[in-house]
VOGU-3710 file (C-alpha; in Angstrom, 3 decimals, decimal comma):
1> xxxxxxxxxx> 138,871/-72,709/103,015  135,678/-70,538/101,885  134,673/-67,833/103,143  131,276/-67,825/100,924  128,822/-64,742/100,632  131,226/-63,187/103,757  131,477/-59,795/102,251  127,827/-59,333/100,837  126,059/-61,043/104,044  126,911/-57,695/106,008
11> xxxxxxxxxx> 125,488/-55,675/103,539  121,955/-57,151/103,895  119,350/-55,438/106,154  119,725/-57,412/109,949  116,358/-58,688/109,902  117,319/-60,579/107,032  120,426/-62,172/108,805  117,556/-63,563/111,706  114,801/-64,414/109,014  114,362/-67,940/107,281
21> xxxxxxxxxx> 116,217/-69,228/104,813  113,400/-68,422/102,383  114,182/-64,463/103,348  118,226/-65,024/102,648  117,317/-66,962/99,753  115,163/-64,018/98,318  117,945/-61,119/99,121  120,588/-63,634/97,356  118,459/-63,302/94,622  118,247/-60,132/94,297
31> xxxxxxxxxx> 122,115/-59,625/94,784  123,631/-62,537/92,697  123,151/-63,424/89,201  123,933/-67,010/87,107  127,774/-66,981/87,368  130,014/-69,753/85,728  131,788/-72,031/88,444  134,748/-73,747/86,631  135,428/-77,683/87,556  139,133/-79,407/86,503
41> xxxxxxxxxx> 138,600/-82,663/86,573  140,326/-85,186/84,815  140,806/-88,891/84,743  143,577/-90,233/86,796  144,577/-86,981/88,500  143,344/-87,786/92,598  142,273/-84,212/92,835  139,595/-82,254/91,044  139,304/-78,156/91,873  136,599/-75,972/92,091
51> xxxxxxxxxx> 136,562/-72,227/91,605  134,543/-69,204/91,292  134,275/-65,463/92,069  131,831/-64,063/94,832  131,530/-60,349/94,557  134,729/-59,574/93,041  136,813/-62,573/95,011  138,154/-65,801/93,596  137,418/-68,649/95,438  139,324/-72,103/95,110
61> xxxxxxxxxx> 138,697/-75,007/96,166  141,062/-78,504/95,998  139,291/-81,880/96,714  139,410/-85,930/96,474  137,764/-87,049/93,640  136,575/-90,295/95,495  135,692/-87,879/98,178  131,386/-87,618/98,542  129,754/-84,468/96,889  128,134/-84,105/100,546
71> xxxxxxxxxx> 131,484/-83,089/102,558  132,169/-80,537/100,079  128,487/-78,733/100,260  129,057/-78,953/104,069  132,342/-77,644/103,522  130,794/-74,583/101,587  128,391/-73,882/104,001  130,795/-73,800/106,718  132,425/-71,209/105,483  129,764/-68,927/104,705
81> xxxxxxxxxx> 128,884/-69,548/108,191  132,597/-68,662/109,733  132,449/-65,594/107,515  129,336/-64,330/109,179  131,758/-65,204/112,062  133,840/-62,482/111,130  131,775/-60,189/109,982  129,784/-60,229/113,677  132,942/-59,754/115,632  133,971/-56,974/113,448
91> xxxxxxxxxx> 130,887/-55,055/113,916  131,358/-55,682/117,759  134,818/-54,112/117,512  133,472/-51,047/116,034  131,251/-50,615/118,880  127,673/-51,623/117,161  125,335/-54,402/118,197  125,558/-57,624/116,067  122,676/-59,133/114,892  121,648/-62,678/115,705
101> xxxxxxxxxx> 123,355/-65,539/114,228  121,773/-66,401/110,902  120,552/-69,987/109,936  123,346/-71,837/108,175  122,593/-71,371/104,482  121,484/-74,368/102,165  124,249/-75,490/100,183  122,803/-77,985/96,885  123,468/-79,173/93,527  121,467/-79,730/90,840
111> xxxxxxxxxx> 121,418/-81,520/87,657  119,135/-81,552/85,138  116,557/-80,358/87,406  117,103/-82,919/90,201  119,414/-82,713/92,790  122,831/-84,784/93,382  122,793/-87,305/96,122  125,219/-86,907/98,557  126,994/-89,582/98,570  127,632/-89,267/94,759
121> xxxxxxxxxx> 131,296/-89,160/94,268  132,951/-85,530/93,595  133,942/-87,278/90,132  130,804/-87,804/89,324  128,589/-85,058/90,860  130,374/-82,147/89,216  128,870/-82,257/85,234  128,777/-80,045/82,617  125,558/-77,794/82,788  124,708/-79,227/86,258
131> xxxxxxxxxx> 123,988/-75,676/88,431  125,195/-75,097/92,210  123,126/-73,649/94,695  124,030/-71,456/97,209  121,318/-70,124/99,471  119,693/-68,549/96,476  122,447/-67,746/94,570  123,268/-70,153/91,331  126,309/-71,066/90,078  126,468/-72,602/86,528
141> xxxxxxxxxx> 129,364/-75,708/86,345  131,755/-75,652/83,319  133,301/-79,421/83,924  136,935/-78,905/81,854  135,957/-74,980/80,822  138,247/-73,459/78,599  140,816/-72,306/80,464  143,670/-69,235/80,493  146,610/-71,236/82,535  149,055/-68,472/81,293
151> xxxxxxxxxx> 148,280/-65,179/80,349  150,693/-62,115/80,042  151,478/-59,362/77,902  155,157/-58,160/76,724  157,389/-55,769/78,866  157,924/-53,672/76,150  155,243/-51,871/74,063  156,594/-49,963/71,166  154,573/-48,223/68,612  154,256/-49,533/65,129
161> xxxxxxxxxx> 155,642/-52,894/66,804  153,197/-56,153/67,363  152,042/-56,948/71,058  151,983/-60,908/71,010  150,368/-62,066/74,222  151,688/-65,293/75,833  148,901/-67,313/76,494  148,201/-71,089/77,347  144,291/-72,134/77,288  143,469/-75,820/78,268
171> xxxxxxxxxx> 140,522/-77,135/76,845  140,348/-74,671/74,138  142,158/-73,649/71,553  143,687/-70,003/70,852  142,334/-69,942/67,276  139,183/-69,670/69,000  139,511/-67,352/71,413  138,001/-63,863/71,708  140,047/-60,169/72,198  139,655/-56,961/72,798
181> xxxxxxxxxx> 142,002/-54,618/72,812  141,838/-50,942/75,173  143,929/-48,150/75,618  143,856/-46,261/78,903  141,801/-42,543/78,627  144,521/-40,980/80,868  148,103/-40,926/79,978  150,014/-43,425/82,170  152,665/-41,776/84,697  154,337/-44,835/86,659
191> xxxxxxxxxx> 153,338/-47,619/88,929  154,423/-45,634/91,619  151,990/-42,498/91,278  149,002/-45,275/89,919  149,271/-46,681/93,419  148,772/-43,948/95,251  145,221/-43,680/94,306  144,007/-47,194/95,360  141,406/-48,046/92,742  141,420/-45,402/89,936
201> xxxxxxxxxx> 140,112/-46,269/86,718  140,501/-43,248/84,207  138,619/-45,185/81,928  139,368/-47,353/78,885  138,407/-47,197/75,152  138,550/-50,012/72,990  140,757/-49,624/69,926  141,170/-53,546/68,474  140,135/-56,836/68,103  142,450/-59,671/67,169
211> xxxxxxxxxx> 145,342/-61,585/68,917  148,188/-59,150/67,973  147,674/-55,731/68,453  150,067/-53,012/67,039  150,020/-49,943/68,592  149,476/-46,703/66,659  151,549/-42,987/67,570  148,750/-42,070/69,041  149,347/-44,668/71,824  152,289/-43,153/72,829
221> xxxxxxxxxx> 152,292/-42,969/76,759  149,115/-44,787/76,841  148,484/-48,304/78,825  146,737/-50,881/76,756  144,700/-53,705/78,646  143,705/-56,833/76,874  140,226/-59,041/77,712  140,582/-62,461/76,225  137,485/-64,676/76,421  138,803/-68,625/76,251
231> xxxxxxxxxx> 137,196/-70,482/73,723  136,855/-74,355/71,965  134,446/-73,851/69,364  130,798/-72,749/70,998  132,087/-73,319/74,172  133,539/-70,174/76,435  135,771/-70,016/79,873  135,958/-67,115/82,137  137,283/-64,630/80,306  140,787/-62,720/82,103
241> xxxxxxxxxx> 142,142/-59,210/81,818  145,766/-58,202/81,400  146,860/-54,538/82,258  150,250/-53,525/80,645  152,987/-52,787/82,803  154,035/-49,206/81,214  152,927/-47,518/78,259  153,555/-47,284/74,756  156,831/-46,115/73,708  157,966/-45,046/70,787
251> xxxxxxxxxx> 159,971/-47,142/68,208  163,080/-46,615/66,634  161,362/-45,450/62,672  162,521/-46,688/60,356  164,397/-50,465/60,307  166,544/-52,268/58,645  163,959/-54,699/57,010  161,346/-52,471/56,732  162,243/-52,027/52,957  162,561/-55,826/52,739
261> xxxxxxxxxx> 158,721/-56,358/53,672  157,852/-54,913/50,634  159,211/-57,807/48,923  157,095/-60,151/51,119  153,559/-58,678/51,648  152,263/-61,826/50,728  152,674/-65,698/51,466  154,607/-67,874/48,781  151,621/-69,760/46,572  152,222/-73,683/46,750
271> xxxxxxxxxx> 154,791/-75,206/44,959  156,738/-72,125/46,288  157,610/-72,379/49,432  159,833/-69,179/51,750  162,120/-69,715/53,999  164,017/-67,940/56,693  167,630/-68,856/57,792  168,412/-65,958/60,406  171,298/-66,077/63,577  168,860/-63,215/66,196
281> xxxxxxxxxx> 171,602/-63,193/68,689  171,082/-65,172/71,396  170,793/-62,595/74,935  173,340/-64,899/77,111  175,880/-63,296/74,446  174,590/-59,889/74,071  174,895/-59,074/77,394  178,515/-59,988/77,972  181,126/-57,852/79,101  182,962/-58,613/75,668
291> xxxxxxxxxx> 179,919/-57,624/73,846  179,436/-54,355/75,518  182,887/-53,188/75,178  184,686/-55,018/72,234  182,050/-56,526/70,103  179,189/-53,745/70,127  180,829/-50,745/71,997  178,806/-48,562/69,094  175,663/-50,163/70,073  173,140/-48,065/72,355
301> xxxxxxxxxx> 173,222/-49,802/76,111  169,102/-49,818/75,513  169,209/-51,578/72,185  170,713/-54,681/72,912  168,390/-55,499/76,150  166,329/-58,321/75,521  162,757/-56,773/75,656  164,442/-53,927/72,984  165,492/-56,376/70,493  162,179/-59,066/70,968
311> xxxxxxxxxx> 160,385/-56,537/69,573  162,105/-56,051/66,207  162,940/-59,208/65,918  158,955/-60,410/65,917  157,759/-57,561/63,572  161,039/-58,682/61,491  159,551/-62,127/61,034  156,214/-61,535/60,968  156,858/-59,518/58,124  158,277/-61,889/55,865
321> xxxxxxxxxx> 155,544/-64,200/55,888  157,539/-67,281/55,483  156,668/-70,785/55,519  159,804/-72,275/57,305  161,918/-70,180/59,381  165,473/-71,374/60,637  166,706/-69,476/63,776  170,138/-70,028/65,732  171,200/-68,482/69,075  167,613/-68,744/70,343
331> xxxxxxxxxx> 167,750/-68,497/74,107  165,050/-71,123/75,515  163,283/-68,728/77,017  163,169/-66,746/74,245  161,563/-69,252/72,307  159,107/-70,369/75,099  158,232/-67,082/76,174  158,120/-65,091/72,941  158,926/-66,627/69,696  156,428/-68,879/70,152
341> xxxxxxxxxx> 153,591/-67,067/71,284  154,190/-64,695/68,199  155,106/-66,743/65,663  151,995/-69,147/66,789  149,653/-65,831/65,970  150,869/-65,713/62,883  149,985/-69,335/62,046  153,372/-71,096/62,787  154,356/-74,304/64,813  158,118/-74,077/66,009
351> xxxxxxxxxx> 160,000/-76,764/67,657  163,615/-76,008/69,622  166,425/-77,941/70,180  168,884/-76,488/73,031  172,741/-77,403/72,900  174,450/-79,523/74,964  175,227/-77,606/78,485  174,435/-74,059/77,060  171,075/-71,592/77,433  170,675/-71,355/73,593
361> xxxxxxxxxx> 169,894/-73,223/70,543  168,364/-73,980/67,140  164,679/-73,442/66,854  162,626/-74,435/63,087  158,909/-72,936/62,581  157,304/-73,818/59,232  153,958/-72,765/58,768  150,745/-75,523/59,721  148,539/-74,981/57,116  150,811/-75,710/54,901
371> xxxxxxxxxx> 153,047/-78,651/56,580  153,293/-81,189/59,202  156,118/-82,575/61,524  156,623/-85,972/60,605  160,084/-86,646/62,212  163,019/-84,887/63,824  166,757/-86,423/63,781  168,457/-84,084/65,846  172,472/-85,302/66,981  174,984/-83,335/68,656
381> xxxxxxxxxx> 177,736/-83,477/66,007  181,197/-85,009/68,442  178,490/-87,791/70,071  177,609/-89,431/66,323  181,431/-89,274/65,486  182,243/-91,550/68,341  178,959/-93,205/68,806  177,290/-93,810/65,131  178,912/-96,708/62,697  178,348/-94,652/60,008
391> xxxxxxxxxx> 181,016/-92,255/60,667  183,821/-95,214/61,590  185,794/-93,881/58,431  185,817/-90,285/59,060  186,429/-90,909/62,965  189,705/-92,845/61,946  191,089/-90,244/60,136  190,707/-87,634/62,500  191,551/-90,164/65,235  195,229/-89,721/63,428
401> xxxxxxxxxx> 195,444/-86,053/65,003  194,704/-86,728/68,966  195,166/-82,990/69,061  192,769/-82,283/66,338  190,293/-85,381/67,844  190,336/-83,188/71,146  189,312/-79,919/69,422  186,169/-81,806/67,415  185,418/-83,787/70,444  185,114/-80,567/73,028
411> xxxxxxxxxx> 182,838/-78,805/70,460  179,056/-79,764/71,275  177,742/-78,268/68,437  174,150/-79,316/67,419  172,650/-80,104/64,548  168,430/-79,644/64,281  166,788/-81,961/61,502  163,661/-81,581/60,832  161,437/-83,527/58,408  157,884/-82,671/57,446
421> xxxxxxxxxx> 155,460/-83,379/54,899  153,375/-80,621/52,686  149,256/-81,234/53,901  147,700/-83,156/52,012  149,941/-83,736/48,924  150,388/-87,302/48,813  152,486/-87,244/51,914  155,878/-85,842/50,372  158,425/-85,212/52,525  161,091/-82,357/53,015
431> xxxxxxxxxx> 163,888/-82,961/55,135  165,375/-79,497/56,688  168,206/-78,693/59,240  169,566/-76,044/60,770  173,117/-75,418/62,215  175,016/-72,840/64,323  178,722/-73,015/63,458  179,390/-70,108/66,075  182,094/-70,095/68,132  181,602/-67,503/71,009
441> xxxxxxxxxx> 185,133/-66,738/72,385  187,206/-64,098/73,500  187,979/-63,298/69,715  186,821/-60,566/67,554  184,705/-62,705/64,346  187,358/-61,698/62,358  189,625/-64,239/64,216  187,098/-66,882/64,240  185,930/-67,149/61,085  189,423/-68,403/60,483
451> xxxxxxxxxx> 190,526/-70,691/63,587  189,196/-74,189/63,898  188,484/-74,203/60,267  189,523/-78,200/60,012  187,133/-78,708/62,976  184,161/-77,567/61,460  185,237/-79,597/57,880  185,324/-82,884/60,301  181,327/-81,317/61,887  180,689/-80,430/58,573
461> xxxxxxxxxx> 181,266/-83,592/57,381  179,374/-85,789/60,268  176,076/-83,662/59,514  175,849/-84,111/55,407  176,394/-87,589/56,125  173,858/-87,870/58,962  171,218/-85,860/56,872  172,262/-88,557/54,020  171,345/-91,298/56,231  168,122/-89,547/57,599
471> xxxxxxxxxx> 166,762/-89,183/53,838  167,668/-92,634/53,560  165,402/-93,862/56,299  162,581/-91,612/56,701  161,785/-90,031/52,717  164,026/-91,661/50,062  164,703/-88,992/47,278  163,302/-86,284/49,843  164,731/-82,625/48,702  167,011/-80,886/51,413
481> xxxxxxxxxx> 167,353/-77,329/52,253  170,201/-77,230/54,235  170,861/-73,546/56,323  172,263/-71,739/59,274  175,386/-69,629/60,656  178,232/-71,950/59,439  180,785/-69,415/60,637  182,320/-70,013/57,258  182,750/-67,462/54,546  182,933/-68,262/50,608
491> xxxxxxxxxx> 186,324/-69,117/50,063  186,443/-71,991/53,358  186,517/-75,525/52,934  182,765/-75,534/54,894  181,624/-73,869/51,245  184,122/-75,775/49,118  182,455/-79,293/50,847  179,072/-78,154/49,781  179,058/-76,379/46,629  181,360/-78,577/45,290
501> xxxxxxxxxx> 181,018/-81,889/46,982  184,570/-82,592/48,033  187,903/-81,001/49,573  191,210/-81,669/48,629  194,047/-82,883/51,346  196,256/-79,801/50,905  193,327/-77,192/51,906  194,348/-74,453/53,627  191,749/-74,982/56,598  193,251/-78,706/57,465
511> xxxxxxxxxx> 196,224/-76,857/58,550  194,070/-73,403/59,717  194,713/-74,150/63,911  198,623/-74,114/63,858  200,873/-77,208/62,612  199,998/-79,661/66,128  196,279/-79,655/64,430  197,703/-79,849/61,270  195,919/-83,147/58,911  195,526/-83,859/55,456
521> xxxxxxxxxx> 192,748/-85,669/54,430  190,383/-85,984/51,389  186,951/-84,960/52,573  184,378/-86,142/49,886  180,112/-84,971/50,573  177,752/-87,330/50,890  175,484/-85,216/48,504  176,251/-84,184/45,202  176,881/-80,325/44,724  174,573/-77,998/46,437
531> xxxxxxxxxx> 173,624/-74,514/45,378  173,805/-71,606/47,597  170,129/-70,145/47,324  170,911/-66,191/48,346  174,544/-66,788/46,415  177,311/-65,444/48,178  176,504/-62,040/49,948  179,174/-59,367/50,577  178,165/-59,700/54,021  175,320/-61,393/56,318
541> xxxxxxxxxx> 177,391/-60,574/59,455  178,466/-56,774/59,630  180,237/-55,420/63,382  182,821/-53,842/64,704  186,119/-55,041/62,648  184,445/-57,443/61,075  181,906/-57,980/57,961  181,806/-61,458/55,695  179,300/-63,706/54,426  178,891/-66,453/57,680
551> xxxxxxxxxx> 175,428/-67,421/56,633  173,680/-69,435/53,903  170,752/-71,364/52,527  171,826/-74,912/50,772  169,347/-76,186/48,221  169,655/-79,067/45,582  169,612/-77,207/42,348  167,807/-80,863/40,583  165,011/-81,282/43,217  163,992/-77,275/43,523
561> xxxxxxxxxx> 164,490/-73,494/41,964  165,109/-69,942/43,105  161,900/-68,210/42,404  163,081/-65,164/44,469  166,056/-63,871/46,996  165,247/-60,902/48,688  167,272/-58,160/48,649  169,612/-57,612/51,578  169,619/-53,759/53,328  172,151/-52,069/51,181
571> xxxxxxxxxx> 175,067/-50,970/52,813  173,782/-47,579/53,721  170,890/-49,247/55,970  173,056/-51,132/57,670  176,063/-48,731/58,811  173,333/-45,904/59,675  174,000/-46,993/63,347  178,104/-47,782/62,313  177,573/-51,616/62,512  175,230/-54,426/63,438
581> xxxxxxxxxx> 173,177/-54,485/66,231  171,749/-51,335/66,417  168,775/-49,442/67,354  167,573/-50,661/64,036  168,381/-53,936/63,681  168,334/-56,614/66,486  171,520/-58,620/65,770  174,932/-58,567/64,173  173,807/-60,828/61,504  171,186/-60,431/58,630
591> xxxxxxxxxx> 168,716/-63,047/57,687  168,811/-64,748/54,522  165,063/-64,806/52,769  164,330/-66,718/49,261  161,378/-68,255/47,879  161,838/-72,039/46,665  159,764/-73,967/43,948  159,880/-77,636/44,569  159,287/-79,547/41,543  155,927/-81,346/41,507
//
């Protein structure tokens, strides 16, 4: 499995490879220095690994913890022993005389100055601080190190735009962690002519420290390389390297919130609280055929690529500074892969619920420092209708429409609730949701903003009643901000239901899908009138022949105040590009931003 001091054996001078162990011991000496060698080994896991680097290669090994610390020294040894193998026949092959077979090396380990008994278990033998000897080279055990289990850098480097690495430690924490940032000396040509010169190094020049990095202009066509140390408080890992996979490219100048960050430069101060309702497109919808053609013909082919739009979308939201942010049509990997990562660097826990037999979903960050998850509720809205008692009215009345029933009951739409508690403030809660009322289809928006209207008054009213019944259980009297893409623009029963509590039988929308969907019903809220935060826009969605107001933020005007609603892109901003997305802007709606003041 090892092939232990293979490569520098045949370096030594041959009368070292016949002397005494004493002789190898002194060379080793001479060529290695104290080097970590990392140990995971936890309880109830049946194996326990061992790995370090001997010049330049990693070496990893996978044993029984129950197994004796004796086999495994043996085990060492042996292969330092079958790499002198190698190394003799090789030098046969290229015609010059071998020297004599060296004395198998010592393989030992120490702790605290005495050495471990053999037939100590491998669970036991391997400590923190204990010190492996091999010949005479020493290896210094990290038991549980801090550990880089992922570690990668974005596709896409644009200037101006944060780099947020993904990265994983175990045993450590990120907060912790050291980095350095480089840029390359040469200007980067491809992969293709880099490979060509099998181990060029231009050179690199350090040019930040810090987690996120955002590349200047003067990056432009420039790698950038990344050395993170893992850390957990005094304690370090083996610090990794990660190489970009092009250069720095240029961004687009000047975006569509760029203006808006000047409004948030700063983090709300405590009772205020910002938040973030904002529908980023989800990538199993940008890509379509439909999308390409129909929905965004206007849209540059580059712009609406995934890596493209990641990276205005996390400079977008890091800019706002907000304490709770409420995305919809988050692809999971999206929010694995990169949400996370950046949003985490900029001090923000997220959690993600996907919907039912799709690739996207809801996702809710609120910031840690100044909140913590206490409970989430989450219910795909046709399940509770069928399934939860405290819907039995509402489901017989739409039971009286089997056509209508059918429509509610195909629709998995999800709804995310979320309730946390402000840190150390007497344990107050805030219950928070967030729901995506899009319906993808083979319609332009302006068609669906006005089908199914009477199935998302039934949804509509199966969430305010579950969020009633959630406040109810986990924080009586809890004050709910209520946002997302409800599909739904100002003069719908969706807003009617929540701004004024109630919709009357002869509503347009009961009768909005054609007359074998037709109902009439009185649909009352279970909350008394809410209060759209931003108002009512002209427009949060803007494309092709279609703008309206799909999006809002829901607030109860007695428990909190609008301290602040930032100012949407005029209309200029937004049709520089014709419509929404654009190389500007990274979706074809526009989040919704406002501070909040809870009352004490």
């Amino acid at each position: 499995m090892f092939n232990l001091l293979s490569a520098a054996l045949p370096l030594l001078p041959r009368r070292l490879l016949v002397s005494s162990p004493g002789t190898l011991t002194a060379a080793c000496r001479r060529l290695c220095r104290m080097e970590p060698a990392v140990v995971r080994c936890l309880p109830g896991e049946p194996k326990l690994t061992i790995s370090f680097c001997l010049d330049g290669s990693h070496k990893h090994m996978l044993r029984d913890q129950d197994e004796t610390l004796g086999k495994v020294l043996v085990r060492i040894s042996n292969g330092i022993a079958k790499g002198q193998g190698k190394a003799k026949k090789s030098k046969k092959n290229k015609g010059q005389k071998p020297g004599e077979t060296p004395e198998q090396v010592i393989v030992k380990l120490f702790n605290e100055g005495q050495e471990v008994a053999e037939t100590v278990l491998n669970s036991e033998a391997w400590q923190d601080g204990a010190v492996l000897h091999v010949g005479g080279c020493k290896y210094a055990i990290q038991r549980n190190a801090p550990t880089l289990t992922t570690a990668e850098l974005p596709v896409s480097l644009l200037a101006g735009f944060p780099v947020c690495p993904n990265l994983e430690v175990e045993f450590g924490n990120l907060q912790d962690c050291e980095f350095t940032w480089y840029k390359e000396n040469a200007p980067f040509t491809s992969p293709e002519a880099a490979s060509e010169v099998p181990g060029k190094d231009s050179g690199w020049t350090e040019v930040g420290c810090g987690r996120v990095h955002v590349p200047s202009n003067q990056d432009i066509g420039y790698r950038l390389k990344l050395r993170c140390t893992p850390k957990d408080g005094g304690r370090s890992g083996v610090a990794k390297e990660l190489v970009s996979v092009g250069a720095v490219e240029a961004g687009p100048g000047v975006c569509t919130f760029d203006n808006r960050h000047a409004y948030t430069v700063k983090e709300a101060e405590w009772p205020a609280v910002r938040v973030v309702s904002y529908n980023i497109l989800a990538d199993v919808y940008a890509q379509t055929e439909l999308s390409k053609t129909v929905l965004y013909p206007y849209c540059a082919p580059y712009a609406l690529q995934l890596d493209y739009r990641q990276n205005l979308i996390k400079k977008e939201l890091a800019g706002y500074n907000a304490d709770i942010v409420c995305l919809q049509e988050v692809d999971k990997a999206v929010f694995g892969d990169s949400l996370t990562p950046a949003l985490d660097a900029f001090g923000l826990d997220g959690v993600f619920r996907i919907k039912d037999k799709q690739h996207e979903g809801l996702a809710t960050f609120y910031r840690r420092s100044k909140f913590q998850l206490l409970s989430r509720r989450d219910i795909v809205l046709n399940e509770a209708l069928t399934s939860d008692p405290i819907h039995a009215t509402l489901l017989q009345k739409v039971s009286a429409n089997g056509a209508l029933k059918d429509k509610v009951l195909q629709r998995s739409t999800t709804l995310q609730v979320v309730a946390r508690g402000p840190i150390n403030r007497g344990g107050r809660l805030v219950a928070k949701t967030h729901l995506s009322w899009t319906q993808k289809g083979n319609h332009p928006s302006s068609v669906r903003t006005h089908l199914r209207g009477n199935v998302r008054l039934v949804q509509m009213g199966v969430a305010l009643q579950h969020l009633r019944h959630v406040i109810s259980e986990v924080a009586p009297d809890a004050p709910l901000v209520f946002c997302g893409d409800f599909n739904s623009t100002p003069n719908s029963g969706v807003f009617q239901l929540l701004s004024e509590a109630g919709v009357p039988l002869q509503h347009a929308d009961w009768s909005s899908s054609g007359p074998e969907e037709s109902c009439s019903m009185e649909l009352l809220s279970a909350f008394p009138p809410l209060l759209s935060a931003c108002s009512q826009p002209a427009y949060t969605n803007y494309v092709g022949g279609f703008h309206g107001c799909l999006d809002y933020i829901f607030i109860q005007p007695d428990s909190m105040q609008v301290e602040q609603v930032i100012p949407l892109p005029n209309h200029q901003e937004v049709t520089t590009y014709e419509a929404l997305p654009s190389v500007a802007h990274p979706s074809d709606h526009i989040a919704l931003i406002c501070d909040l003041r809870w009352d004490p």
